[in-house]
Biopython code that builds the backbone (N, CA, C, O; Angstrom):
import numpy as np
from Bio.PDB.StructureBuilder import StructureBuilder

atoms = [
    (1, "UNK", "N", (0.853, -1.177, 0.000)),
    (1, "UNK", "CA", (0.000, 0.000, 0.000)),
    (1, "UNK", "C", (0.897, 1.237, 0.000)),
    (1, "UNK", "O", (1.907, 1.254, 0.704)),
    (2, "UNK", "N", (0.523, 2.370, -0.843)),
    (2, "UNK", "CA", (1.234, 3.135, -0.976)),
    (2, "UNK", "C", (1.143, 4.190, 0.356)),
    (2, "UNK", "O", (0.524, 3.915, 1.384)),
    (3, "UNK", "N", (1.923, 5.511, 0.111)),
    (3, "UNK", "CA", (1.707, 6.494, 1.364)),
    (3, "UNK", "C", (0.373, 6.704, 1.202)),
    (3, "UNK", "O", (-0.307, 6.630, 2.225)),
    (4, "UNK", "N", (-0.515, 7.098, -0.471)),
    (4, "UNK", "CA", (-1.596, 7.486, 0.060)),
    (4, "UNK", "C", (-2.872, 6.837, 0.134)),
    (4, "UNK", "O", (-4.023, 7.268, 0.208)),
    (5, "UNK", "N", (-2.193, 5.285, 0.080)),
    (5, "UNK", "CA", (-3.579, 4.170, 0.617)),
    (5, "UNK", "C", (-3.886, 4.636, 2.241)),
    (5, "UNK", "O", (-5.023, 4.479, 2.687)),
    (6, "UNK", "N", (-2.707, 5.267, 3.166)),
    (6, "UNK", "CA", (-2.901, 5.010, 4.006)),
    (6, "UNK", "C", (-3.734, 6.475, 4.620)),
    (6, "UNK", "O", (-3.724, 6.996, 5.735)),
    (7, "UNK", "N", (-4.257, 6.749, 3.657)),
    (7, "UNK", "CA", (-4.573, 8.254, 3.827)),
    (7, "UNK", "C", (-6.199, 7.881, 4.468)),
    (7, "UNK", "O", (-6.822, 8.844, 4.917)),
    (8, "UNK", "N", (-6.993, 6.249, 4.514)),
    (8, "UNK", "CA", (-8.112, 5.983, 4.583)),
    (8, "UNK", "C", (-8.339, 5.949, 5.826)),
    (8, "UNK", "O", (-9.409, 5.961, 6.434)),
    (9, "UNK", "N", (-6.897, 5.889, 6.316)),
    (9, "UNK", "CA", (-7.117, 5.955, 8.599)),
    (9, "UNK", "C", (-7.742, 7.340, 8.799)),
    (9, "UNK", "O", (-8.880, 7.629, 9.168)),
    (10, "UNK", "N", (-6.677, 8.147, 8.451)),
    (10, "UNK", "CA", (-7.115, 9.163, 8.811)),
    (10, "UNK", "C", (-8.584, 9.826, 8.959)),
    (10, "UNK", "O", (-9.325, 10.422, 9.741)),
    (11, "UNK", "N", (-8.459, 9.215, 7.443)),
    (11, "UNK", "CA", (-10.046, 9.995, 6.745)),
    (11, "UNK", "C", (-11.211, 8.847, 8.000)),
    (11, "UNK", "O", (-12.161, 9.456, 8.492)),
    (12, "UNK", "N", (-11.115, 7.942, 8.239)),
    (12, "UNK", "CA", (-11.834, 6.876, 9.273)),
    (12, "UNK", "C", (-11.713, 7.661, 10.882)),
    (12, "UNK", "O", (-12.518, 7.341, 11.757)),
    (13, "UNK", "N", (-10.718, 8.619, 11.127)),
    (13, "UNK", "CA", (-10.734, 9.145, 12.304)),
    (13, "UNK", "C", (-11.291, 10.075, 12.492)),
    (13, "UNK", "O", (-11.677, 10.568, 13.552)),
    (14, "UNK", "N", (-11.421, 10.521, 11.110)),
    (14, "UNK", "CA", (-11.663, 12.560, 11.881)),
    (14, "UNK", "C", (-13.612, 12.143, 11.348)),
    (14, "UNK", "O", (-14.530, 12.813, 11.820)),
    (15, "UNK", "N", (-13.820, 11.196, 10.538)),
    (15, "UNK", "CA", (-14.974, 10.998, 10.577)),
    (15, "UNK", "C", (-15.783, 10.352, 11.402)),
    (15, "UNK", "O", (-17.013, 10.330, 11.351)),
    (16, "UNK", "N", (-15.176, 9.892, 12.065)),
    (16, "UNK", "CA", (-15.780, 9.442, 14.044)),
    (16, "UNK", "C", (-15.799, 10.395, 14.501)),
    (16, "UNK", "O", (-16.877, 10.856, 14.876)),
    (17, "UNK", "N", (-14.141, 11.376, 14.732)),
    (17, "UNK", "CA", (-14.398, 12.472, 15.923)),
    (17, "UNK", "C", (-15.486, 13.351, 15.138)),
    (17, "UNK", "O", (-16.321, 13.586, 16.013)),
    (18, "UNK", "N", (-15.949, 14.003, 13.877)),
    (18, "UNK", "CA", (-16.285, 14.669, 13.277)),
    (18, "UNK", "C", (-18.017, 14.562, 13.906)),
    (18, "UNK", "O", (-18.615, 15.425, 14.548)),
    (19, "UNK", "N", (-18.616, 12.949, 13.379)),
    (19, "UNK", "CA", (-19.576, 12.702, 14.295)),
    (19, "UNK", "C", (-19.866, 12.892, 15.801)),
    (19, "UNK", "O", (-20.881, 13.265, 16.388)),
    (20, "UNK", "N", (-18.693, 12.529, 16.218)),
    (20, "UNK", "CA", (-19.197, 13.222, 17.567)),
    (20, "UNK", "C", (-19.309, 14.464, 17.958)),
    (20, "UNK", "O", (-20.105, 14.826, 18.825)),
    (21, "UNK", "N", (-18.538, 15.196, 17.362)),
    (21, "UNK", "CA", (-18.698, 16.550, 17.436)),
    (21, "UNK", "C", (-20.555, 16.915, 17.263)),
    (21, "UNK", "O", (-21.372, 17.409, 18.039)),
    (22, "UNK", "N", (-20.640, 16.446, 16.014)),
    (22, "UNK", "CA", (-21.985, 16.796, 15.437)),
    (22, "UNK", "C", (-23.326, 16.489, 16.600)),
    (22, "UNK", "O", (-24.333, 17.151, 16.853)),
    (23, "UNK", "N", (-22.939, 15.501, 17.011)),
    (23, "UNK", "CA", (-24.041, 14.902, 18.298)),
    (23, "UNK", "C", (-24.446, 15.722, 19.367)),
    (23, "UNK", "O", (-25.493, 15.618, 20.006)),
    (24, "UNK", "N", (-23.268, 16.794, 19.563)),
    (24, "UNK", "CA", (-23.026, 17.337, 20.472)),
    (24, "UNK", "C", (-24.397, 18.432, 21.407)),
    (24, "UNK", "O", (-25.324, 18.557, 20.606)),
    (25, "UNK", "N", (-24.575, 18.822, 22.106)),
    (25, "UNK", "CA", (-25.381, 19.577, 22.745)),
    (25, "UNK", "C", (-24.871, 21.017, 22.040)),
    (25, "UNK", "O", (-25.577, 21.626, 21.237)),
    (26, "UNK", "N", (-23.924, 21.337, 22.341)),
    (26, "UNK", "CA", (-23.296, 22.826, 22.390)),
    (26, "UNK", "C", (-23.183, 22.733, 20.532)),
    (26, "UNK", "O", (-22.897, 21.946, 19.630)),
    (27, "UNK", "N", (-23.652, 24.194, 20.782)),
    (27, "UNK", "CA", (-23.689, 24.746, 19.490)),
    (27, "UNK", "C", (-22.285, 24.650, 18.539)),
    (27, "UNK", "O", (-22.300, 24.127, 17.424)),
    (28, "UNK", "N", (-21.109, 25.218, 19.134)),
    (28, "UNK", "CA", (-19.680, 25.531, 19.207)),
    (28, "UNK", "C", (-19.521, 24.229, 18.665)),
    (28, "UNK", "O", (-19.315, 24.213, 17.451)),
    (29, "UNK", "N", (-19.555, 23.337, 19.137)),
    (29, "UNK", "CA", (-18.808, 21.797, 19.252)),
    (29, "UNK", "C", (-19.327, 21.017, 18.002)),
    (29, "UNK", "O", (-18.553, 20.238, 17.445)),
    (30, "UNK", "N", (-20.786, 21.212, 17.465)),
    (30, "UNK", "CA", (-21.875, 20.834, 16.586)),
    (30, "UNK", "C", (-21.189, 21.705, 14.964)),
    (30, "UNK", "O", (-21.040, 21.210, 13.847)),
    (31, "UNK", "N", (-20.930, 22.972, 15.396)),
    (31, "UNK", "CA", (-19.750, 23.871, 14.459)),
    (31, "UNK", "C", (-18.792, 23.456, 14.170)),
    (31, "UNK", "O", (-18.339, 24.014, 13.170)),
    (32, "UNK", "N", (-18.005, 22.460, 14.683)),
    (32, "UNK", "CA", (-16.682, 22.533, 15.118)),
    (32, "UNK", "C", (-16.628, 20.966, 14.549)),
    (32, "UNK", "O", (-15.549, 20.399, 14.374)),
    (33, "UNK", "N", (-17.856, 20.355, 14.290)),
    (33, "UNK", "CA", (-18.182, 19.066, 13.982)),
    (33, "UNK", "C", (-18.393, 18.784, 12.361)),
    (33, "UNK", "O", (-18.219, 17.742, 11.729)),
    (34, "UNK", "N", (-18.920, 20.352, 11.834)),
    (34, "UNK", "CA", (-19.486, 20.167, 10.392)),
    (34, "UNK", "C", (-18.048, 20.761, 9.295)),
    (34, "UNK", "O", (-17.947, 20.865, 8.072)),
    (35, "UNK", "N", (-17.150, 21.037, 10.374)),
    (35, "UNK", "CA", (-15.619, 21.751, 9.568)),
    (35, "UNK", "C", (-14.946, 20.509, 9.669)),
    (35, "UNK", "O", (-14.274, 20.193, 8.688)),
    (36, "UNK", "N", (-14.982, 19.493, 10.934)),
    (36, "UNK", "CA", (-14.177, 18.514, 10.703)),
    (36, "UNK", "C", (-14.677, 17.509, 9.929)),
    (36, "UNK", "O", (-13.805, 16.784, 9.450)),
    (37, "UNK", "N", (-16.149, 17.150, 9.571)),
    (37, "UNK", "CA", (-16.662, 16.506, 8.473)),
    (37, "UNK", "C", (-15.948, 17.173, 7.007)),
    (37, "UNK", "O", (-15.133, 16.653, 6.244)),
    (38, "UNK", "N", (-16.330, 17.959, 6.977)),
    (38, "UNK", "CA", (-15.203, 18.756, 5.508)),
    (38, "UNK", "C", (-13.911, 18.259, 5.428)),
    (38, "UNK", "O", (-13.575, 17.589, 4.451)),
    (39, "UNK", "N", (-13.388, 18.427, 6.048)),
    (39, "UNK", "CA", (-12.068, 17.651, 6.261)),
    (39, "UNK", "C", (-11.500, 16.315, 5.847)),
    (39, "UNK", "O", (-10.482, 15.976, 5.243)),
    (40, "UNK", "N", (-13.040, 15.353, 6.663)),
    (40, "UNK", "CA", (-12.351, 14.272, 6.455)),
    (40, "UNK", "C", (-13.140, 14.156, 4.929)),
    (40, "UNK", "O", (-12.796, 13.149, 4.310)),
    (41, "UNK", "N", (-14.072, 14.966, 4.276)),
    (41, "UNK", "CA", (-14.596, 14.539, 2.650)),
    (41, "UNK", "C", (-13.999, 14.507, 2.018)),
    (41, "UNK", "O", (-13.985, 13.655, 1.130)),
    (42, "UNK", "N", (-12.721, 15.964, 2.233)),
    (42, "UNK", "CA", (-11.407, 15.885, 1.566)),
    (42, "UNK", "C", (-10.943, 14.802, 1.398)),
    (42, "UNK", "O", (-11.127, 14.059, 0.434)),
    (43, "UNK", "N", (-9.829, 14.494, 3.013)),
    (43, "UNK", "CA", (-9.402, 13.215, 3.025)),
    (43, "UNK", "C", (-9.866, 11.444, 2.085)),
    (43, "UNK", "O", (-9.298, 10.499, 1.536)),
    (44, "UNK", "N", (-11.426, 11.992, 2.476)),
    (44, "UNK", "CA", (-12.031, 10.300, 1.615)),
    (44, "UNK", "C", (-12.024, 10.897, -0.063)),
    (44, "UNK", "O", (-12.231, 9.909, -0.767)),
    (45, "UNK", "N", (-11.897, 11.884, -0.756)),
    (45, "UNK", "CA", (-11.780, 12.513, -1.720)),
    (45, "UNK", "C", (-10.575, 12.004, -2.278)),
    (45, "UNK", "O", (-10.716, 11.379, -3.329)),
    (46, "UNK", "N", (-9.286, 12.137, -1.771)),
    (46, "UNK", "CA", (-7.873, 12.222, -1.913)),
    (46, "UNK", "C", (-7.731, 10.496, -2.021)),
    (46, "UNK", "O", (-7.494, 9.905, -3.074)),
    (47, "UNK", "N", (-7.904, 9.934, -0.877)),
    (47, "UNK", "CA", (-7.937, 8.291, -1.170)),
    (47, "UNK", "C", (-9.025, 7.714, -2.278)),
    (47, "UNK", "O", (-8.813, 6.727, -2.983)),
    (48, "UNK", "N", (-9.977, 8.347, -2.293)),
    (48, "UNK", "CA", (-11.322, 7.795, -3.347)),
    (48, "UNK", "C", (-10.176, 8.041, -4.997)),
    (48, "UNK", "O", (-9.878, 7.034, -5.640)),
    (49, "UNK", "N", (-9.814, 9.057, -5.331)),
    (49, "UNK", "CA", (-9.172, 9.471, -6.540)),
    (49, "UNK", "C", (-7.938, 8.583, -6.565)),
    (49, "UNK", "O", (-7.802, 8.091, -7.685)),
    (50, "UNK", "N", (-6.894, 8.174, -5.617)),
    (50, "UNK", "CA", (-5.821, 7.556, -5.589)),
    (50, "UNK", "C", (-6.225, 5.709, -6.050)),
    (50, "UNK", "O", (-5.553, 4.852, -6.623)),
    (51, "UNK", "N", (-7.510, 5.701, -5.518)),
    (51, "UNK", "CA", (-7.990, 3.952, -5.370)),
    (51, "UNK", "C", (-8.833, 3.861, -6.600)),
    (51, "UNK", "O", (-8.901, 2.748, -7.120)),
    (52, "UNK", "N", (-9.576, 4.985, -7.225)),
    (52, "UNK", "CA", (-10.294, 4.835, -8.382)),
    (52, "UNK", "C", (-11.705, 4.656, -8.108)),
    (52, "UNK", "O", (-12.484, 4.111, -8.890)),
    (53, "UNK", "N", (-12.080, 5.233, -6.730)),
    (53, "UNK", "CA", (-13.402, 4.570, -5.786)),
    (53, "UNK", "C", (-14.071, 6.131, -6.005)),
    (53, "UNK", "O", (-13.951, 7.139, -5.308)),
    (54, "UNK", "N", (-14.981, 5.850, -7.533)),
    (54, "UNK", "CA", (-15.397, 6.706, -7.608)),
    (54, "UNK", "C", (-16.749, 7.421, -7.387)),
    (54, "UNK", "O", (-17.133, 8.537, -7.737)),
    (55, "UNK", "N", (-17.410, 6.332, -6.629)),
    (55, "UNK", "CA", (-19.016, 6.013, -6.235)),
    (55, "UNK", "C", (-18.612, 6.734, -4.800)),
    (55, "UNK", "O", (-19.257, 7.772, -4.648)),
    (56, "UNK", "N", (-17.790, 6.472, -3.811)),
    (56, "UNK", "CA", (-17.456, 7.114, -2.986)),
    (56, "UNK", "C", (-16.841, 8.778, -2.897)),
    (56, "UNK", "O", (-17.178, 9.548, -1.997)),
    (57, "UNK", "N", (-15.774, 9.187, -4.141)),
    (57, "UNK", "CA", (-15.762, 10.790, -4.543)),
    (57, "UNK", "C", (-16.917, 11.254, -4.502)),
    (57, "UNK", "O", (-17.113, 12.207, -3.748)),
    (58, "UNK", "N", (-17.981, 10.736, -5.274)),
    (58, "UNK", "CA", (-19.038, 11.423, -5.831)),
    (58, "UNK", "C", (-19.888, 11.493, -4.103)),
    (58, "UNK", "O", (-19.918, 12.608, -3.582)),
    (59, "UNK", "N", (-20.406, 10.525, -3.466)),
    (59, "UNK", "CA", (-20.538, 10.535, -2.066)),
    (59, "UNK", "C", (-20.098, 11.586, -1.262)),
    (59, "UNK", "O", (-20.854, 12.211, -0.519)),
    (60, "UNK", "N", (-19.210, 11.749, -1.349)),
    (60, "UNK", "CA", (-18.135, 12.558, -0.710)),
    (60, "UNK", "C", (-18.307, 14.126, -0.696)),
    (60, "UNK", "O", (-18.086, 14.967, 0.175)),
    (61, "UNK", "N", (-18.911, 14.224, -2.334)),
    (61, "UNK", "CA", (-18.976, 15.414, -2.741)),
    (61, "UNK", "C", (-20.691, 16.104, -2.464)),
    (61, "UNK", "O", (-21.140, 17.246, -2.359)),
    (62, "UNK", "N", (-21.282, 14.714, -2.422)),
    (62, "UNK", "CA", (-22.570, 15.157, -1.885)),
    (62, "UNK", "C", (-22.840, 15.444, -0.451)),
    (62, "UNK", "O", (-23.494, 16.347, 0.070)),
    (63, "UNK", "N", (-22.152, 14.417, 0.074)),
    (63, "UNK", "CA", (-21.733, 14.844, 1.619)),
    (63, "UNK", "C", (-21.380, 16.007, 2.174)),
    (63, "UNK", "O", (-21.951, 16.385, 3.197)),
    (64, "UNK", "N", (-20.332, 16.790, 1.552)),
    (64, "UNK", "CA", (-19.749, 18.367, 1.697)),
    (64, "UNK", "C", (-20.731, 19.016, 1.381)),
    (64, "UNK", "O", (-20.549, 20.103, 1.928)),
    (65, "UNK", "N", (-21.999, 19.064, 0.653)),
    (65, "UNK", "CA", (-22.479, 20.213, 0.044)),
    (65, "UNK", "C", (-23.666, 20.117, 1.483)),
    (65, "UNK", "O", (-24.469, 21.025, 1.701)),
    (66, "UNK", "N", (-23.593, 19.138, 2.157)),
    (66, "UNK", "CA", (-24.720, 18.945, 2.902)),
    (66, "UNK", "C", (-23.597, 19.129, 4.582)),
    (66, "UNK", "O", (-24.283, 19.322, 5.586)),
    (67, "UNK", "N", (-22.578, 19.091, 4.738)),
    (67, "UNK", "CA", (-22.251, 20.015, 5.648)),
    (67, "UNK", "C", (-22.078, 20.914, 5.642)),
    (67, "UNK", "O", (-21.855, 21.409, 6.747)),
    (68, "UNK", "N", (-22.041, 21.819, 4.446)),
    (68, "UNK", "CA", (-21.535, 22.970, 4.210)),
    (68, "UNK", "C", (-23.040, 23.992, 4.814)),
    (68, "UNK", "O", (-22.967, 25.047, 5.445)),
    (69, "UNK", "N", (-24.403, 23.219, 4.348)),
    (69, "UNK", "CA", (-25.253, 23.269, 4.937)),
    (69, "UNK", "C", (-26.095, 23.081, 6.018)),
    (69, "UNK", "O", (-27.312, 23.239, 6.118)),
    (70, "UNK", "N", (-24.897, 22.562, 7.153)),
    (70, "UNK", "CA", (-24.752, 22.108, 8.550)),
    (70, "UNK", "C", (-24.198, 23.561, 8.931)),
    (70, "UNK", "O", (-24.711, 24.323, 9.751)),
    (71, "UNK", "N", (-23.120, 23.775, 8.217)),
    (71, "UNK", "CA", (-22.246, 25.038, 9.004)),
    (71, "UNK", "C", (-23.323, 25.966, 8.702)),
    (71, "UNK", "O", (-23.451, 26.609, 9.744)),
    (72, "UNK", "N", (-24.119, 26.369, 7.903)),
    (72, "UNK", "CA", (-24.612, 27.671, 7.707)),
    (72, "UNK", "C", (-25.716, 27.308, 8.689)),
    (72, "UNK", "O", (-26.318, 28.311, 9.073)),
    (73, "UNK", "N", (-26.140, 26.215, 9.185)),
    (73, "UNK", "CA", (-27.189, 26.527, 10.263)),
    (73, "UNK", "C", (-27.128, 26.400, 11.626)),
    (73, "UNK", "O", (-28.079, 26.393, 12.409)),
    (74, "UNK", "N", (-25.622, 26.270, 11.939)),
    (74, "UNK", "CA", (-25.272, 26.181, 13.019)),
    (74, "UNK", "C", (-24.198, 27.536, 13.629)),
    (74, "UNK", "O", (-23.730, 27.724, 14.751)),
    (75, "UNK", "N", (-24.072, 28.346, 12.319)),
    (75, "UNK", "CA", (-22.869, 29.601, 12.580)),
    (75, "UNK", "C", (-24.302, 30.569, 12.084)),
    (75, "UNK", "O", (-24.061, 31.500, 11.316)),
    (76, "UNK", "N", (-25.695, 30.359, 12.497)),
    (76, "UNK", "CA", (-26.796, 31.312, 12.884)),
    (76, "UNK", "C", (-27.138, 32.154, 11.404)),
    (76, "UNK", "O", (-27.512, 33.315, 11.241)),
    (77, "UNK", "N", (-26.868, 31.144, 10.478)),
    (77, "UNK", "CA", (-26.898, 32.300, 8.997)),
    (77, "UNK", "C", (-28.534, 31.593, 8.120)),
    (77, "UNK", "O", (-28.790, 31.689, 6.919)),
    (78, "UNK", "N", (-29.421, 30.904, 9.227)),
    (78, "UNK", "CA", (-30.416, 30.659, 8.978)),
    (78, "UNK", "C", (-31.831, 31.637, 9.656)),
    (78, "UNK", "O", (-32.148, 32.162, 10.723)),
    (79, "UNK", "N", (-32.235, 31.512, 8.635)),
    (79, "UNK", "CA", (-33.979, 32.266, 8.906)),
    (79, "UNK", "C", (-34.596, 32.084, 10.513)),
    (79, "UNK", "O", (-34.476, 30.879, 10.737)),
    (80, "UNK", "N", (-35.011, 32.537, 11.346)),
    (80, "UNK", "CA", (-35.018, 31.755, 12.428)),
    (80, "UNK", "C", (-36.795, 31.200, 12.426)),
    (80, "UNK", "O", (-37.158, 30.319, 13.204)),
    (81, "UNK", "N", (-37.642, 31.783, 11.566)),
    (81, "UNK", "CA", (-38.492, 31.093, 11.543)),
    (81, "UNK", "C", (-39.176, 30.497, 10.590)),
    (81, "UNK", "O", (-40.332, 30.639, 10.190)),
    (82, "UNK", "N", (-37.845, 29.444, 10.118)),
    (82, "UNK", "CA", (-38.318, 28.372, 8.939)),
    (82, "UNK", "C", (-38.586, 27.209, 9.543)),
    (82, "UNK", "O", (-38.055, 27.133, 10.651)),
    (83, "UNK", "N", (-39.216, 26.270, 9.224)),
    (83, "UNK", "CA", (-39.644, 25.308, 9.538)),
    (83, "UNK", "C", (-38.941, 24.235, 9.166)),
    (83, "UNK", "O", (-39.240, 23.044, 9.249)),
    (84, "UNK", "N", (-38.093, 24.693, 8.796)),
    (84, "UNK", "CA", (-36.382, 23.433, 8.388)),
    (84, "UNK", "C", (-36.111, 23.094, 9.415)),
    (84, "UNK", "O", (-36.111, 21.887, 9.658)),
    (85, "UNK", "N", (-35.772, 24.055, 10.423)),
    (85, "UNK", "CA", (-34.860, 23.950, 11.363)),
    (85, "UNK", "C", (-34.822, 23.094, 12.272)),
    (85, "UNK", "O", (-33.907, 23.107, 13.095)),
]
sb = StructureBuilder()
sb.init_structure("model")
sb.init_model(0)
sb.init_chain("A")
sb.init_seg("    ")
for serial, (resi, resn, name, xyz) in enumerate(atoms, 1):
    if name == "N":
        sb.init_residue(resn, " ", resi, " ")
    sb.init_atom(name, np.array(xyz, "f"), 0.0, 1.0, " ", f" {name:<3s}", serial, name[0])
structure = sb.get_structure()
């Protein structure tokens, strides 16, 4: 396995801590949860392109667009009386 097979730990860690973050009570931590999900999409991004696992990039990429939409409702840049929320 090359250096960047091994890039799939990583991306397997920060997407546990990332979840837990997200679980979290506190707003801050739930924030702090949807940046480290980004992170690890990257990460599974970088190994998905290296392995040819391209059902997972594409995953990956749908995944980010839907934390990206975590962060905007957790850093208060939502309507406060939509019925999304």
């Amino acid at each position: 396995m090359g250096t960047l097979g091994f890039i799939q730990w990583p991306a397997f860690a920060t997407s546990v801590a990332a979840a837990w973050f997200v679980a979290s009570h506190s707003e801050h931590r739930r924030n702090l949860g949807f940046w480290v999900f980004l992170l690890s999409n990257l990460l599974w991004v970088i190994w998905g392109v290296h392995t040819g696992a391209w059902a997972l990039v594409a995953l990956q990429v749908c995944l980010s667009a839907l934390n990206v939409r975590g962060l905007f409702k957790t850093e208060g840049h939502n309507d406060q009386g939509r019925a999304d929320r």
